[in-house]
C-alpha positions as CSV (number, residue, x, y, z in Angstrom):
1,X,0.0,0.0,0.0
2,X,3.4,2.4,-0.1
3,X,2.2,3.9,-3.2
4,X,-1.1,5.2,-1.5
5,X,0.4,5.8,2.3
6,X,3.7,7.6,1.3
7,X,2.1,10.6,-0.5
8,X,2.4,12.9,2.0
9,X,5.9,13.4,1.0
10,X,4.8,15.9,-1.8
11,X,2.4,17.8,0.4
12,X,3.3,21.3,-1.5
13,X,3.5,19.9,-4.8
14,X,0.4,20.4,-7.1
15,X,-1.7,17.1,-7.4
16,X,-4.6,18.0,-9.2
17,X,-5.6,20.8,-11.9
18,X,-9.3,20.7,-12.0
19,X,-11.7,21.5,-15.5
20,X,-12.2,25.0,-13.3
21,X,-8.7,25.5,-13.1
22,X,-8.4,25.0,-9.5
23,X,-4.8,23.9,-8.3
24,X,-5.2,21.6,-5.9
25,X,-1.7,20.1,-3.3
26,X,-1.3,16.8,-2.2
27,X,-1.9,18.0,1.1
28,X,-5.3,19.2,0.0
29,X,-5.8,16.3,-1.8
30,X,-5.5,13.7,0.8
31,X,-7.1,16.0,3.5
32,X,-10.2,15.2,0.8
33,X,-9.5,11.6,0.5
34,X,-9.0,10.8,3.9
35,X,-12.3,12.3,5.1
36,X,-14.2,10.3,2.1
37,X,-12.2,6.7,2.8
38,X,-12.9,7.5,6.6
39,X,-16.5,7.3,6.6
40,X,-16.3,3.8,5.6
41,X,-15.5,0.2,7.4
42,X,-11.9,-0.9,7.2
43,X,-11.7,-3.9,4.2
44,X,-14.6,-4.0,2.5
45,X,-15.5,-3.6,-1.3
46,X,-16.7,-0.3,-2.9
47,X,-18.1,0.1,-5.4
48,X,-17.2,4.1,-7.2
49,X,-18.3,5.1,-10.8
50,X,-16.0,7.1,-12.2
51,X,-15.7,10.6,-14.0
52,X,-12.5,12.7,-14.9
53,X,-12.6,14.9,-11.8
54,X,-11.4,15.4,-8.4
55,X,-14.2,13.6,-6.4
56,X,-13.6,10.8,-8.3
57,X,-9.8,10.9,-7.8
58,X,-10.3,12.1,-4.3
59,X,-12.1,8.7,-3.6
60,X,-10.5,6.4,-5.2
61,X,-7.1,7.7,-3.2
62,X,-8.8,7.8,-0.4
63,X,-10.8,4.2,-0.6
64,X,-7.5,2.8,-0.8
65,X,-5.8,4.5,2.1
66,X,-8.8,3.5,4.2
67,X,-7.9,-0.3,2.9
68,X,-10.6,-0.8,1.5
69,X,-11.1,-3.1,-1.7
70,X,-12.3,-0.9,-5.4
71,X,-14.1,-1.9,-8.3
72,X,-13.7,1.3,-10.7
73,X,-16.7,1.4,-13.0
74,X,-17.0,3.5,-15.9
75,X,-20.2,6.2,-15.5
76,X,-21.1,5.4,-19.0
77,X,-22.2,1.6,-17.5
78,X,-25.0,0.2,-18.7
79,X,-27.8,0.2,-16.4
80,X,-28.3,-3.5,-16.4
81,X,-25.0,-4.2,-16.5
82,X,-24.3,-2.4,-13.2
83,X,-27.6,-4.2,-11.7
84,X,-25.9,-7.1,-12.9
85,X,-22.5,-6.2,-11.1
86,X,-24.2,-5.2,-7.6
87,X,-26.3,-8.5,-7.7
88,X,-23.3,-10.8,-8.2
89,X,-20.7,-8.2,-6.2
90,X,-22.7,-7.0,-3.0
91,X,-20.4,-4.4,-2.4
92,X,-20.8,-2.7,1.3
93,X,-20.8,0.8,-0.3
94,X,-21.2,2.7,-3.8
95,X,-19.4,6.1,-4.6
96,X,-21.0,8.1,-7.5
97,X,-22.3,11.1,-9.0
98,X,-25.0,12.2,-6.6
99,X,-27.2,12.8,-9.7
100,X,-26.9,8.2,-9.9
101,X,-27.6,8.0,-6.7
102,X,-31.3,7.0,-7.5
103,X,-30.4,2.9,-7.7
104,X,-33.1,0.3,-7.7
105,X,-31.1,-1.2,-4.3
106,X,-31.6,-0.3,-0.5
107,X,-29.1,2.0,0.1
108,X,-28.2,4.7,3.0
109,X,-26.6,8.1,2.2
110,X,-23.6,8.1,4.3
111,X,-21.3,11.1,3.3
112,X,-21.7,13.4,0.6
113,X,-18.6,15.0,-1.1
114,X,-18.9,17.9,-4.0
115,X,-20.8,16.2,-6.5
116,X,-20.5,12.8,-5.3
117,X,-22.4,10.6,-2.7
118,X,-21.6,7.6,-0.6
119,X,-24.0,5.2,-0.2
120,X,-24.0,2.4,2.3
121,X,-26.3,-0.9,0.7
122,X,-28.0,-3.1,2.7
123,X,-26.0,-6.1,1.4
124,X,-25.7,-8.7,4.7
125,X,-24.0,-11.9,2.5
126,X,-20.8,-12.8,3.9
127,X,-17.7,-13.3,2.1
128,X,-13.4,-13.0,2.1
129,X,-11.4,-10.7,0.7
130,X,-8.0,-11.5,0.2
131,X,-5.4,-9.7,2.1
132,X,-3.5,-8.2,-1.0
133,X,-6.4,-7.9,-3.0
134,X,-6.6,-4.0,-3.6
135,X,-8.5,-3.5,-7.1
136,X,-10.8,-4.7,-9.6
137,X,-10.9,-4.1,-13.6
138,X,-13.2,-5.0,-15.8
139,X,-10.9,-5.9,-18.8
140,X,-10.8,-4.0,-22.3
141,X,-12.3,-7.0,-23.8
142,X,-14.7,-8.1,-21.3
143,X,-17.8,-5.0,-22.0
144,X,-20.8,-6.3,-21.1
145,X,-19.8,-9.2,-18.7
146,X,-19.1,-9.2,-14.7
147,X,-15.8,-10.5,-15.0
148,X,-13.0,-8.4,-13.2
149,X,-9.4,-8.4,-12.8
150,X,-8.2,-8.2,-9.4
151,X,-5.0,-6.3,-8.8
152,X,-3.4,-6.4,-5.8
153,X,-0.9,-3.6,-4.1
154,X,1.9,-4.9,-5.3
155,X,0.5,-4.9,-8.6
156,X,0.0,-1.6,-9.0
157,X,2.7,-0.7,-7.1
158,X,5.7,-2.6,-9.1
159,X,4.0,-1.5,-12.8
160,X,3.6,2.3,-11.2
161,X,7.3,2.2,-10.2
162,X,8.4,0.1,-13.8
163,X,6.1,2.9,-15.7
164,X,7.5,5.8,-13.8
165,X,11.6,4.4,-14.3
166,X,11.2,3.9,-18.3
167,X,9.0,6.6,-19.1
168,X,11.6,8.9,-16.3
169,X,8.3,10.9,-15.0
170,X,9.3,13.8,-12.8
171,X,7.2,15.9,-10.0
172,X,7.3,18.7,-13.0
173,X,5.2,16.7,-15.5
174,X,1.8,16.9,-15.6
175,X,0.1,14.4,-17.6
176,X,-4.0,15.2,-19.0
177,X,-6.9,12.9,-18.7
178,X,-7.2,11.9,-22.5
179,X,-9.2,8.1,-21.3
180,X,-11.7,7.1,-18.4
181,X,-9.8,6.7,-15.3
182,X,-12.1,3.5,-14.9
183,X,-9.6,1.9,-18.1
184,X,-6.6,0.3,-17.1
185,X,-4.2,2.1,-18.8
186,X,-5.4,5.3,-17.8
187,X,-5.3,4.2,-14.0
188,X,-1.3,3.7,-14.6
189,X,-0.9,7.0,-15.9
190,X,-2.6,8.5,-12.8
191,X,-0.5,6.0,-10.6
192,X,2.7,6.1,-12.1
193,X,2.1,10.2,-11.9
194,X,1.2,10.4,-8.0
195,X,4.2,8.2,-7.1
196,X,6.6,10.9,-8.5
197,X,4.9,13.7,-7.2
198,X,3.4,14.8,-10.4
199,X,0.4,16.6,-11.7
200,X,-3.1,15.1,-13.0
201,X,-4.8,17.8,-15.8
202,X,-8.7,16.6,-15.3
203,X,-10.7,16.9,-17.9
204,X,-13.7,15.7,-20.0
205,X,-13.3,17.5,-23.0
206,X,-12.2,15.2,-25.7
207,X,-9.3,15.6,-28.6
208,X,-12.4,17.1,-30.7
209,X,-13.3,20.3,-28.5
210,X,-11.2,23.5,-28.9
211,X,-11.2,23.4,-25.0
212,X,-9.1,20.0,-24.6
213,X,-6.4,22.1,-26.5
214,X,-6.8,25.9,-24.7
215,X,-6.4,23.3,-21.1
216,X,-2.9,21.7,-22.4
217,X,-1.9,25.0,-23.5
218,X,-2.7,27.2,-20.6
219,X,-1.8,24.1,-17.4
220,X,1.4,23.3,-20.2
221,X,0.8,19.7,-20.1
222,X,3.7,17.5,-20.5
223,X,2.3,14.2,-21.7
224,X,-0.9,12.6,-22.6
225,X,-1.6,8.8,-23.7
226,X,-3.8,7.3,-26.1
227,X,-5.5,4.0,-27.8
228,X,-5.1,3.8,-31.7
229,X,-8.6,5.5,-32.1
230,X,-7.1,8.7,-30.8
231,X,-4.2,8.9,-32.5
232,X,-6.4,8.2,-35.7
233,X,-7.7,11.6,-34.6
234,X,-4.9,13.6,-34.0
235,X,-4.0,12.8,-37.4
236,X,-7.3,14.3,-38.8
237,X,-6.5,17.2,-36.5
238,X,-3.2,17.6,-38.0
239,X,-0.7,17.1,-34.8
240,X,2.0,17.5,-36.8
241,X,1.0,21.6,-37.3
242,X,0.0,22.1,-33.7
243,X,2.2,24.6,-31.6
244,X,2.7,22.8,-28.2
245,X,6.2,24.0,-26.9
246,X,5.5,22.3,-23.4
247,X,4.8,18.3,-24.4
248,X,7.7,16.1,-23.2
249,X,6.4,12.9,-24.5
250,X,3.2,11.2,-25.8
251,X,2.6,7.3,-24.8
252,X,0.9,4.8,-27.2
253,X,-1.0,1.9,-26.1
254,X,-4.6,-0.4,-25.7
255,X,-4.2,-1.6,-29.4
256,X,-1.8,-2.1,-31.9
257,X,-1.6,1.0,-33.9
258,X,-0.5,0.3,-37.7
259,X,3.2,0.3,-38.7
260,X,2.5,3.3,-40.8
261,X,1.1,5.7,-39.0
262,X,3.3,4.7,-36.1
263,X,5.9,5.8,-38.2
264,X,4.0,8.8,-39.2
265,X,4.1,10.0,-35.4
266,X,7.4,8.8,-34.7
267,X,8.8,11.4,-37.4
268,X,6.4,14.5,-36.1
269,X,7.9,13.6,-32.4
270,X,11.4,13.8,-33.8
271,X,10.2,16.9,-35.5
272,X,9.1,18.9,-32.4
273,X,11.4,17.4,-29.7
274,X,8.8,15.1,-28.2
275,X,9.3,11.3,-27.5
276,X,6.9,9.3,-28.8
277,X,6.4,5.8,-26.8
278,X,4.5,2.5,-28.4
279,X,3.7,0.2,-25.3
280,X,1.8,-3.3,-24.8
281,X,0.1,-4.2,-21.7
282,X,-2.9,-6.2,-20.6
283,X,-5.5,-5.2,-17.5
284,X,-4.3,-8.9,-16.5
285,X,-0.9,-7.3,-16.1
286,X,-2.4,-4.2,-14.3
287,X,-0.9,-2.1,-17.2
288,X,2.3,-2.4,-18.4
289,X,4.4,-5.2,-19.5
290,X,7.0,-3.7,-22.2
291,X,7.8,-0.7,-24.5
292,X,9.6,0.6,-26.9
293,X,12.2,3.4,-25.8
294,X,11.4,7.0,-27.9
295,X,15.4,6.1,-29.5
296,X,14.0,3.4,-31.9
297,X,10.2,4.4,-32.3
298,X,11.1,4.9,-36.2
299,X,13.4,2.3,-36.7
300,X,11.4,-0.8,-34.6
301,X,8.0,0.6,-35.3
302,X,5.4,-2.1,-34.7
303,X,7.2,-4.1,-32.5
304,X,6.4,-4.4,-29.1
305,X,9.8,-3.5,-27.3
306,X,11.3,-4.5,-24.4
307,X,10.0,-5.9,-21.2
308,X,9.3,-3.4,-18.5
309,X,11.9,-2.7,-15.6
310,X,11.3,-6.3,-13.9
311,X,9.7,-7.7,-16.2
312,X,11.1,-10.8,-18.1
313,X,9.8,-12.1,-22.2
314,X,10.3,-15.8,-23.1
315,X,9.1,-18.3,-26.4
316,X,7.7,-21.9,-25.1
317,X,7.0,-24.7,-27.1
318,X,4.0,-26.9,-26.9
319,X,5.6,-28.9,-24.0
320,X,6.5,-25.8,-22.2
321,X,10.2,-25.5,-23.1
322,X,11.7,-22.3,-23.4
323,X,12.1,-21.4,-27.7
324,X,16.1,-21.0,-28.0
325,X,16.5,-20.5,-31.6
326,X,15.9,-17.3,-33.6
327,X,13.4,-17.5,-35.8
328,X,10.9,-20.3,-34.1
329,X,7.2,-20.1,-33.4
330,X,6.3,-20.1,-29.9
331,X,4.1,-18.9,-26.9
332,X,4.9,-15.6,-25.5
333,X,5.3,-15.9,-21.7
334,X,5.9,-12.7,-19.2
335,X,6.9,-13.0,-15.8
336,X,6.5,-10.2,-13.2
337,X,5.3,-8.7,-9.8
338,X,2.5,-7.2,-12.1
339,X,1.2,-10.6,-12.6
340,X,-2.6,-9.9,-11.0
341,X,-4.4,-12.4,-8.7
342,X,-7.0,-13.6,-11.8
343,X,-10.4,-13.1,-12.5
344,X,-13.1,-12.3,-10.6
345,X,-16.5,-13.5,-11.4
346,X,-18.6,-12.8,-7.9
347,X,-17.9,-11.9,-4.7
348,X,-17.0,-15.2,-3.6
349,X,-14.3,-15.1,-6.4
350,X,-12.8,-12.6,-4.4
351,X,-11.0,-14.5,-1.4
């Protein structure tokens, strides 16, 4: 749990720059988590719908500091799907937009926080949570099912540290929400960020709105990430043209992008001075599991790199035997403290 417990560390920096434009601390920032995760019981699982704003943030740092066990859910769920989720789940408590808050459950208000609620079900089944377990993920292939992926703190805390080392994140960048922080790979940049004292643009403008762009301009955001689709986009927007003096380095991942358009961006990057980054990673892996450095985005386009910082790649063949010669079929393996605890199917899947 270091990576949630040792934030007080960067008490002056700036955590959080709101869609107002508020400039929020660390200090201020966990003064507003710790009164959230406090009005809950120690170890038990919460449910919290997600937007791209500081309650949301606020509660998902402080959910975690309180120990407690989070399934992030995207706000854009499905209706039935999330009846679906609480029937099979019977999570103690949900966390979401107040404006949600009218769910076809027994619930209790127990704490309201800006424009978020806490409610407290009436959910009496009894079941284990296992000691390390810390988060569940639906995975990017699983919409529509209740199948999560549970991380545990270890998890999140080796691929944060792995992210952070490769992609050398600093307390002066300041990365902006480009994804749902309910999506895996969003969740690492958030992570990876807070561990090095960075700062977290919020937003929910998309690449499309004039605003996304007048907020990277006027907070000078220093990185962003995106799935093929978007980078599909910023090439009908013409990235190559736009003036953004204060972008450090862009991150690529959640899809195989095509060779040629990977190269495309690869050459812009090495245009403006910005390193472009092609990763591959899997929710089952909590994020990350290799990239390719900036140095070779050109030359290796469209491969997937190198393992992460403590990670390890290997070939097996059909009996299991590690591949040994160069150009043999085989079964990629990875090995790593990112590894997650499996799937999740119920709440008695969760022990």
């Amino acid at each position: 749990m270091y990576l949630y417990n040792d934030l007080e560390k960067y008490s002056s920096n700036i955590a959080i720059i709101t869609e107002q434009s508020e400039q929020i601390s660390y200090k201020e920032l966990l003064d507003a988590a710790d009164s959230i995760g406090s009005r809950i019981k120690k170890r038990c699982l919460v449910f919290a719908v997600c937007r791209n704003c500081f309650e949301s943030v606020a509660g998902y740092i402080g959910f975690m500091r309180a120990g407690a066990v989070l399934a992030l859910i995207s706000d854009t769920i499905d209706n039935i799907l999330f009846a679906n989720l609480l029937e099979a789940y019977k999570p103690e408590y949900i966390y979401l937009p107040a404006e949600k808050s009218g769910l076809e459950i027994n619930c209790t208000t127990v704490f309201s926080y800006g424009s978020y609620t806490l409610l407290k079900t009436d959910c009496n089944i009894d079941y284990t949570l296992h000691d390390d377990l810390a988060l569940l993920l639906s995975t990017s292939g699983s919409t529509g099912s209740q199948k999560f992926v549970r991380q545990s703190y270890r998890n999140i805390c080796s691929n944060a540290e792995a992210i952070a080392q490769y992609l050398e994140i600093t307390s002066v960048d300041r990365s902006i929400t480009t994804m749902p922080m309910s999506y895996t790979y969003k969740l690492s940049i958030i992570n990876s960020h807070l561990l090095q004292g960075a700062s977290i643009i919020l937003t929910e403008a998309t690449l499309m709105e004039r605003r996304f762009w007048e907020i990277i301009k006027t907070h000078k955001a220093t990185t962003f990430g995106g799935v093929p689709y978007l980078y599909e986009m910023l090439k009908k927007l013409r990235f190559g043209q736009m003036n953004l003096p204060s972008l450090r380095y862009i991150t690529q991942a959640g899809g195989k992008l095509s060779r040629e358009l990977s190269v495309e961006f690869a050459d812009i990057c090495e245009q403006k001075g910005i390193r472009y980054y092609t990763m591959y990673g899997q929710t089952e892996a909590t994020a990350r599991m290799s990239y390719l450095p900036w140095e070779y985005a050109r030359k290796k386009a469209g491969s997937i790199g190198i393992a992460i910082p403590g990670g390890e790649f290997w070939l097996e063949d059909e009996q299991g035997n590690a591949v040994e010669k160069i150009d043999t079929q085989g079964e990629l393996v990875y090995k790593g403290d990112n590894v997650t605890l499996g799937y999740a199917e119920n709440c008695f899947d969760l022990c």
